[in-house]
C-alpha positions as a Markdown table, in Angstrom:
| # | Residue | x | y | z |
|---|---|---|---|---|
| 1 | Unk | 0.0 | 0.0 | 0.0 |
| 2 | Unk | 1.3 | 3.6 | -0.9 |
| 3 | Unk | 0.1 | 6.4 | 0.7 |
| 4 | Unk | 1.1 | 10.2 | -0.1 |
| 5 | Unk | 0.9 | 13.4 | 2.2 |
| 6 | Unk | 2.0 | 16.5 | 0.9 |
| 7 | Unk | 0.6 | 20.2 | 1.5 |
| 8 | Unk | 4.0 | 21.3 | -0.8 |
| 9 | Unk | 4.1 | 20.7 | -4.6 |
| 10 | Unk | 2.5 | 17.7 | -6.2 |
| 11 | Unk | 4.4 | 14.6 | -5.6 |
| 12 | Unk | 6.6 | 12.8 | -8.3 |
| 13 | Unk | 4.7 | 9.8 | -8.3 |
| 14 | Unk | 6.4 | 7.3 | -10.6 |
| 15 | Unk | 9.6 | 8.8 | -9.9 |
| 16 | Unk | 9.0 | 8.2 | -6.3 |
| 17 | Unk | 7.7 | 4.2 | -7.1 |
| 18 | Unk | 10.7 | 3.8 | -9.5 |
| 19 | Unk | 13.0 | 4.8 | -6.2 |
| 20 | Unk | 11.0 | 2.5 | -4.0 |
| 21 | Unk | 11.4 | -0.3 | -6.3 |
| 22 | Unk | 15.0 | 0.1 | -6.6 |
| 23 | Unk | 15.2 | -0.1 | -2.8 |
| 24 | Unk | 13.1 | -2.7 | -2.5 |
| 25 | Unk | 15.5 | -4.7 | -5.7 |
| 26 | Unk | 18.5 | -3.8 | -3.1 |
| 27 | Unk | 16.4 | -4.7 | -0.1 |
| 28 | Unk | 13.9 | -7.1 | -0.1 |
| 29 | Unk | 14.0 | -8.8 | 2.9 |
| 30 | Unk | 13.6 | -5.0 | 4.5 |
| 31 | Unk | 10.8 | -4.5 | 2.1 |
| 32 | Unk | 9.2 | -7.8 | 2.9 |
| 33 | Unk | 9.1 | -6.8 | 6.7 |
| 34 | Unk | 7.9 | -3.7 | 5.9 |
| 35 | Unk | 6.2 | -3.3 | 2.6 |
| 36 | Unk | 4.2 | 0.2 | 3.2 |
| 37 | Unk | 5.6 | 3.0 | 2.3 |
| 38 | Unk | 4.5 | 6.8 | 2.3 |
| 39 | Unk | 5.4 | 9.7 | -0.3 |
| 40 | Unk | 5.7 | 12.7 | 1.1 |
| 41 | Unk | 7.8 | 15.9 | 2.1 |
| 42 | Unk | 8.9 | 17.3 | 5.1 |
| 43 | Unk | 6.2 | 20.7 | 6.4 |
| 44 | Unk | 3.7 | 22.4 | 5.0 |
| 45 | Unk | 5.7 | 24.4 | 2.5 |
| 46 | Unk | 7.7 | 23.8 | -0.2 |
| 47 | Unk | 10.4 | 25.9 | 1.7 |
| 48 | Unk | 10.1 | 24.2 | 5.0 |
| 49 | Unk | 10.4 | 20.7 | 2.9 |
| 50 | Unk | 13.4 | 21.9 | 1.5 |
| 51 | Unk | 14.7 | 23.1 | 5.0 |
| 52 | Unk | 14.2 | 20.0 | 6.9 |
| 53 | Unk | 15.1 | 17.4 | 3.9 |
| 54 | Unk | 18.3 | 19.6 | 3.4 |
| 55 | Unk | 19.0 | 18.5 | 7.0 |
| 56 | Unk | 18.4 | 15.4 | 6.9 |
| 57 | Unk | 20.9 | 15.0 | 3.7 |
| 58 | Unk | 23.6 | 16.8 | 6.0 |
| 59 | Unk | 23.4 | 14.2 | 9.1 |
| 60 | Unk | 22.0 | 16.9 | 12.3 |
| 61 | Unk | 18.3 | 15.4 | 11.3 |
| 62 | Unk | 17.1 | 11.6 | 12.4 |
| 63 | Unk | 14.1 | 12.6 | 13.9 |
| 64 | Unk | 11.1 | 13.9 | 12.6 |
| 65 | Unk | 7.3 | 14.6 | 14.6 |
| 66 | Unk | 3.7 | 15.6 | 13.8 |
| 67 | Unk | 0.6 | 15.6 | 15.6 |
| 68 | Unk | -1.2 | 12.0 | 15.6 |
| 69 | Unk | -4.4 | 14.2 | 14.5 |
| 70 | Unk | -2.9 | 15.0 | 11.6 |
| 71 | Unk | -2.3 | 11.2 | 10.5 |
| 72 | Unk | -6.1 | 11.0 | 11.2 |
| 73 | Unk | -7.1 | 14.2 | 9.5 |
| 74 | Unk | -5.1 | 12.8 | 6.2 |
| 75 | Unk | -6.9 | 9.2 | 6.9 |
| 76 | Unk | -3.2 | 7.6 | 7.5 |
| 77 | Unk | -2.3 | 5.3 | 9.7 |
| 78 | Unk | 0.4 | 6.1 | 12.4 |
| 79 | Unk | 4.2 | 4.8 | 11.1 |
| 80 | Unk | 5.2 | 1.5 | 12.7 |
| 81 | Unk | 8.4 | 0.6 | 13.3 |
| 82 | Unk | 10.5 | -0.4 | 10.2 |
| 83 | Unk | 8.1 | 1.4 | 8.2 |
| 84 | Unk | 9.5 | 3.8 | 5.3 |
| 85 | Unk | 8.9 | 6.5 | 3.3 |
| 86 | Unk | 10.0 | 8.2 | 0.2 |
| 87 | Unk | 11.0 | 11.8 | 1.3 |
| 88 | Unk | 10.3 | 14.2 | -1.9 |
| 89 | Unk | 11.5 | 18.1 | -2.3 |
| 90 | Unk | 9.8 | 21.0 | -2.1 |
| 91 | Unk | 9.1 | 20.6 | -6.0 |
| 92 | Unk | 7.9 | 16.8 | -5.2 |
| 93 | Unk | 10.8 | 14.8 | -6.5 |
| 94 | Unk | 11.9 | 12.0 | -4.8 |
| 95 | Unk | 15.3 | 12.1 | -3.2 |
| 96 | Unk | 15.7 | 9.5 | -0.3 |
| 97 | Unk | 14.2 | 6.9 | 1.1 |
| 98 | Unk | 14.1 | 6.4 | 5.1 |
| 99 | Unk | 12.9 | 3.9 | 7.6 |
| 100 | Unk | 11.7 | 4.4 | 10.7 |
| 101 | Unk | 13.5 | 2.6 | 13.7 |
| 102 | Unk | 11.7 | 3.9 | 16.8 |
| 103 | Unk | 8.4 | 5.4 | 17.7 |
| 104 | Unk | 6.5 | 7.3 | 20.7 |
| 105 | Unk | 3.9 | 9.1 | 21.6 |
| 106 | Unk | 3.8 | 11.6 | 24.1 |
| 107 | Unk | 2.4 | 15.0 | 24.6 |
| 108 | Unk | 4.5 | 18.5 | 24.3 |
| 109 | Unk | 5.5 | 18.8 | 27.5 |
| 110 | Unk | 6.9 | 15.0 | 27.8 |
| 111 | Unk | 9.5 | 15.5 | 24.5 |
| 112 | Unk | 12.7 | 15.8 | 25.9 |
| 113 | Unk | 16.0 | 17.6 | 24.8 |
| 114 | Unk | 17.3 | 14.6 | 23.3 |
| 115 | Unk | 14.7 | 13.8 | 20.8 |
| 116 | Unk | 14.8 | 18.0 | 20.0 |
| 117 | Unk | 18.3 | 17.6 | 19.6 |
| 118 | Unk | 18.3 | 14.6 | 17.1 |
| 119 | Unk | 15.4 | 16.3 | 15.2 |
| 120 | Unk | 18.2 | 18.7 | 14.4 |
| 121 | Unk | 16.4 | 21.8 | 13.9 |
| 122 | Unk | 17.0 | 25.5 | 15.3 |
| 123 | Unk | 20.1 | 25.4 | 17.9 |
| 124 | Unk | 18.9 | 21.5 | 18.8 |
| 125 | Unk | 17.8 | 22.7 | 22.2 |
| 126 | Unk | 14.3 | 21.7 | 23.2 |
| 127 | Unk | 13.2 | 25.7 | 24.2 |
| 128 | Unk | 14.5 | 25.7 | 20.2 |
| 129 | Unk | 12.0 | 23.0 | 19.5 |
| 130 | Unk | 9.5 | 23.6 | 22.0 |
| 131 | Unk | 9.2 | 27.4 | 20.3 |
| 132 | Unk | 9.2 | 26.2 | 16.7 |
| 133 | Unk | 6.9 | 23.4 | 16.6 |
| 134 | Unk | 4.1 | 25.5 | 18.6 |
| 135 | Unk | 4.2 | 28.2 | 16.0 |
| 136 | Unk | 4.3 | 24.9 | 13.4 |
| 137 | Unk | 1.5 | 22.9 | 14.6 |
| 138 | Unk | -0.8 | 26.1 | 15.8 |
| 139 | Unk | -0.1 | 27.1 | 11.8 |
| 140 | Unk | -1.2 | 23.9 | 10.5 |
| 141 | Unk | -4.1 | 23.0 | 12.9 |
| 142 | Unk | -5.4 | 26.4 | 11.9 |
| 143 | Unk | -5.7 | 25.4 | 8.7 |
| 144 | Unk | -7.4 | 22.4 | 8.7 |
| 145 | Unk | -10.0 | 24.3 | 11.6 |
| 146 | Unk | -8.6 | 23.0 | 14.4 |
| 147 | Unk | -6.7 | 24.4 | 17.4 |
| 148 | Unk | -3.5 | 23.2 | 18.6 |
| 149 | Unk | -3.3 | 22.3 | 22.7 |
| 150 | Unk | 0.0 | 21.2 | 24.1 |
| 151 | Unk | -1.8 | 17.5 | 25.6 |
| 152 | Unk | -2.5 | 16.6 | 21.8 |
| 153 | Unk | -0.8 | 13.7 | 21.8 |
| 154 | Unk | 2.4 | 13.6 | 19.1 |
| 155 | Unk | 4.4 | 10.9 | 17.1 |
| 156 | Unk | 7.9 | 11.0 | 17.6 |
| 157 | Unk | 9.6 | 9.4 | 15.4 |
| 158 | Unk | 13.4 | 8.2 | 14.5 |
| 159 | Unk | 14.5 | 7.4 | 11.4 |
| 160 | Unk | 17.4 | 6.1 | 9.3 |
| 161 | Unk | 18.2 | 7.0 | 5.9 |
| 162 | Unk | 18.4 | 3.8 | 3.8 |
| 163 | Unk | 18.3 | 4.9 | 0.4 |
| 164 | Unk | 19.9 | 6.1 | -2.5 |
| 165 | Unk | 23.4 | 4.1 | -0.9 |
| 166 | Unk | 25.5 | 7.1 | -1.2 |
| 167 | Unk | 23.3 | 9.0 | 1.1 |
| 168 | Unk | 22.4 | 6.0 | 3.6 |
| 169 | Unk | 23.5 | 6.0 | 6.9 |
């Protein structure tokens, strides 16, 4: 099953399956453990998606988080563990693939400074991230009508880059 999310650009679909299946050629018995994937981008702007992916591509980014009410607002499941997804560009286009290796959920004022600091955004500090992702998630809650509290509960995920190999962890 594929599923996309992506408030940015249209995604690159068959460029972003023709990267899966490569991975998958390389990978199979990953892929057979795991074989859903998601295509999507980083934020809800083809800026932020460039930001946050540009990150990731430089090593300070392994973690990533969103609001488990926007999985259900999208009608997506929540990521498992050794789940994956095709990260795409601001502009859509695929450009790694990455696969989650752990999961939480907690509320805002449970994340601690050591998930903030492997999310790898602002100065890494969690007033950094605290700061950001409240201006983030009261932006995007806004626009789908709803109001962002800090006891919505969020996913915290970590992840792994596993794809193209001369970006892979």
């Amino acid at each position: 099953m594929v599923m996309e999310r992506s408030p940015n650009a249209p995604l690159a679909r068959a460029e972003s399956i023709a990267m899966w299946e490569a991975y998958a050629t390389a990978f199979p018995d990953s892929v057979r453990a795991c074989p859903d994937y998601t295509i999507e981008a980083f934020g809800d702007s083809a800026e932020l998606a460039d930001a946050l992916l540009g990150q990731v591509l430089h090593g300070s980014k392994r973690a990533t988080s969103e609001l488990t009410e926007a999985f259900l607002a999208d009608g997506d499941p929540l990521p498992r563990v050794g789940s994956h997804w095709v990260v795409c560009d601001g502009a859509g286009r695929p450009r790694i693939i990455v696969r989650s290796t752990e999961l939480r959920i907690e509320t805002f004022d449970t994340v601690d400074a050591a998930f903030a600091f492997d999310e790898g955004e602002g100065d890494r500090s969690l007033e950094s991230w605290r700061r950001e992702h409240r201006r983030f998630w009261e932006r995007t809650c806004a626009a789908r009508g709803a109001i962002f509290s800090e006891r919505d509960e969020i996913v915290l995920e970590r992840f792994r880059v596993v794809w193209p190999p001369d970006l892979a962890d």
